[in-house]
C-alpha positions as CSV (number, residue, x, y, z in Angstrom):
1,X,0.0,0.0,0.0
2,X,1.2,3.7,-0.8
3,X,1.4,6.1,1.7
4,X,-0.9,8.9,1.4
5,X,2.2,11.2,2.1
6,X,4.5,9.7,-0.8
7,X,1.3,9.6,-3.6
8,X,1.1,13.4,-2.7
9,X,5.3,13.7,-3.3
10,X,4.4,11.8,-6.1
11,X,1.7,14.0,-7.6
12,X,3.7,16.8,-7.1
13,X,6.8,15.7,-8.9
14,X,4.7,15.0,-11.6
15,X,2.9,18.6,-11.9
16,X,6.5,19.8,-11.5
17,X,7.9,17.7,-14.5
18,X,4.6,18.8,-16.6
19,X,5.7,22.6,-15.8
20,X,9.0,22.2,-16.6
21,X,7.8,20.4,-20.0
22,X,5.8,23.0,-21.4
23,X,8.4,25.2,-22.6
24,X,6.7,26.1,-26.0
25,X,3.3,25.8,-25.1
26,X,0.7,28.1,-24.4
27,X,0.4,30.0,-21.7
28,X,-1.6,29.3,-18.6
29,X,-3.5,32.6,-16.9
30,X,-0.8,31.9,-13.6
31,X,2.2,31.9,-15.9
32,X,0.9,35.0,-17.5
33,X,0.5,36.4,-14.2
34,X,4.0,36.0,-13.4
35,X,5.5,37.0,-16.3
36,X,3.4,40.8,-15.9
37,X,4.8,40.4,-12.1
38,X,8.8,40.0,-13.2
39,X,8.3,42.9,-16.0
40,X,7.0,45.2,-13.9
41,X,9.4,44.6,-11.3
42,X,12.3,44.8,-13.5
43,X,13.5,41.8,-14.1
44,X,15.3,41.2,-17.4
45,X,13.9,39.3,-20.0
46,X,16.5,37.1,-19.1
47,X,16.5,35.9,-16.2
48,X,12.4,35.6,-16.3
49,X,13.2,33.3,-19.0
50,X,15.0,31.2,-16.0
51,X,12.5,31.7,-13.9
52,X,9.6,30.5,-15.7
53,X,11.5,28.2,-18.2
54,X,10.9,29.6,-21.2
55,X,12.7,30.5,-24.0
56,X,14.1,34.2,-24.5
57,X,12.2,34.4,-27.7
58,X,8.8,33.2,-26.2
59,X,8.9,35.8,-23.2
60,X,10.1,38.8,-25.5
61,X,7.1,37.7,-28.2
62,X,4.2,37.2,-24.8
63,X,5.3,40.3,-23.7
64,X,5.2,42.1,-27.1
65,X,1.3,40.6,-27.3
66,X,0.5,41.6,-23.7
67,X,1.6,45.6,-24.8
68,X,5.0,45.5,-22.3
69,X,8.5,46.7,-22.5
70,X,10.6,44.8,-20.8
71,X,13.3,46.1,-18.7
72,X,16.8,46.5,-20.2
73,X,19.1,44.0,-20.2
74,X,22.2,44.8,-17.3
């Protein structure tokens, strides 16, 4: 029998490894919410790129779409 504390480990390595798989995908409403959170705080498109896994390209185009400039690159 699996313990209810390692089928919840479980489950969330698995919505982990789903996250960190999208790359290239759309965009969920939380990620997008994120992504408006880092540019407004002035996070380079780099390093939100880290942060939510995503290609350099793909947050420079989402952010185009959404109508922000991101922050210059230091």
């Amino acid at each position: 029998m699996i313990s209810p504390h390692f089928k919840a480990t479980l489950e969330d390595y698995r919505l982990e490894a789903s996250i960190m798989n999208s790359s290239g995908g759309s965009w969920s409403y939380e990620s997008v919410q994120a992504l408006l959170t880092l540019a407004r705080e002035g996070i380079p498109v780099s390093v939100i790129s880290l942060k939510l896994k995503r290609s350099i390209a793909e947050v420079r185009a989402k952010l185009d779409d959404l109508g922000v400039t991101p922050a210059a690159e230091v």
